[in-house]
C-alpha positions in Angstrom: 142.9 146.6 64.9 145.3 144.6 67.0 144.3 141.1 68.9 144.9 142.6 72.1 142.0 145.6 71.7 139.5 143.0 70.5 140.1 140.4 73.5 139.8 143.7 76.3 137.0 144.9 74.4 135.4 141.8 74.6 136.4 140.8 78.2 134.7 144.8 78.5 131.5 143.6 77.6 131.7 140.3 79.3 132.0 142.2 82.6 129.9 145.2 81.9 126.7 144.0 80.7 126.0 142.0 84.2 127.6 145.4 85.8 124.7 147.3 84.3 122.3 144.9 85.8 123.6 144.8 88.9 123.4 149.2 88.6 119.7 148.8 87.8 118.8 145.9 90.2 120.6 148.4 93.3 118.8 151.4 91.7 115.3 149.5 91.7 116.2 148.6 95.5 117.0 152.2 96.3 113.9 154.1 94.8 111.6 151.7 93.5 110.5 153.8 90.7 111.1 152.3 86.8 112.0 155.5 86.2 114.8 155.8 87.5 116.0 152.3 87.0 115.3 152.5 83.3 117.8 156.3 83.2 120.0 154.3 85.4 120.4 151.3 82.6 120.9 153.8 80.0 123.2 155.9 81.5 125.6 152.6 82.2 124.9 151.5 79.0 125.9 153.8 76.9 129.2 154.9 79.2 130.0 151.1 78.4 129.6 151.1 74.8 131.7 154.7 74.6 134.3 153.1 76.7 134.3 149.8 74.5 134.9 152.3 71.4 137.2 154.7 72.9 139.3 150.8 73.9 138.9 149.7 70.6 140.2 153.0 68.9 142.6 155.0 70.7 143.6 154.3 74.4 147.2 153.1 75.1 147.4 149.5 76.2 148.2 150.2 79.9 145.5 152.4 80.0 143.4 150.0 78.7 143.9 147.1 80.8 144.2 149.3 83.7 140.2 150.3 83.2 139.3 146.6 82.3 140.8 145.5 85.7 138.7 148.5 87.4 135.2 147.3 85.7 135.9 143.6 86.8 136.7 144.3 90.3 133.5 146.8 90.7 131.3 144.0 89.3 133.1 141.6 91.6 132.5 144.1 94.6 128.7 144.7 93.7 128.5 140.9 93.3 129.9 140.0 96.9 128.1 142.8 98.3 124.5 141.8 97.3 
C-alpha cells in the first residue's frame, strides 16, 4: 500500500468518526427516538468504514482526496451550524 492511501485513510477516520456523531446528535434532535439515532449511527458507520476500504484499495488519488476534502468540509459545516 502506498503512504499516501494510509495518511487519507487515516485523515478519513479522523474526520468521520466525529461526523457520525454529529449525524446521530442532529438525528436524536429531529425525532427523539433511539431508534432511529442508533440506524442513523450505523448506517454512517459502516458507509465510513466501506469508504475507508474502497480508499485504501482501489480509488485513484484524485479521487481520493477529492472525497476526503468533501467529508471534512461536511463535518466543518455541521460543526458551524450547531
Amino acid at each position: 500500500m502506498e503512504t499516501w492511501r494510509v495518511v487519507a485513510t487515516v485523515l478519513l477516520a479522523a474526520a468521520g468518526l466525529p461526523l457520525v456523531l454529529v449525524l446521530m446528535a442532529k438525528a436524536r434532535d429531529r425525532t427523539g427516538r433511539s431508534g432511529t439515532v442508533a440506524i442513523t449511527g450505523a448506517v454512517a458507520l459502516v458507509v465510513l468504514l466501506l469508504l475507508g476500504v474502497v480508499m485504501l484499495t482501489v480509488l485513484p488519488g484524485a479521487l481520493t482526496w477529492t472525497l476526503l476534502g468533501l467529508v471534512v468540509a461536511a463535518l466543518g459545516v455541521m460543526m458551524l451550524a450547531s
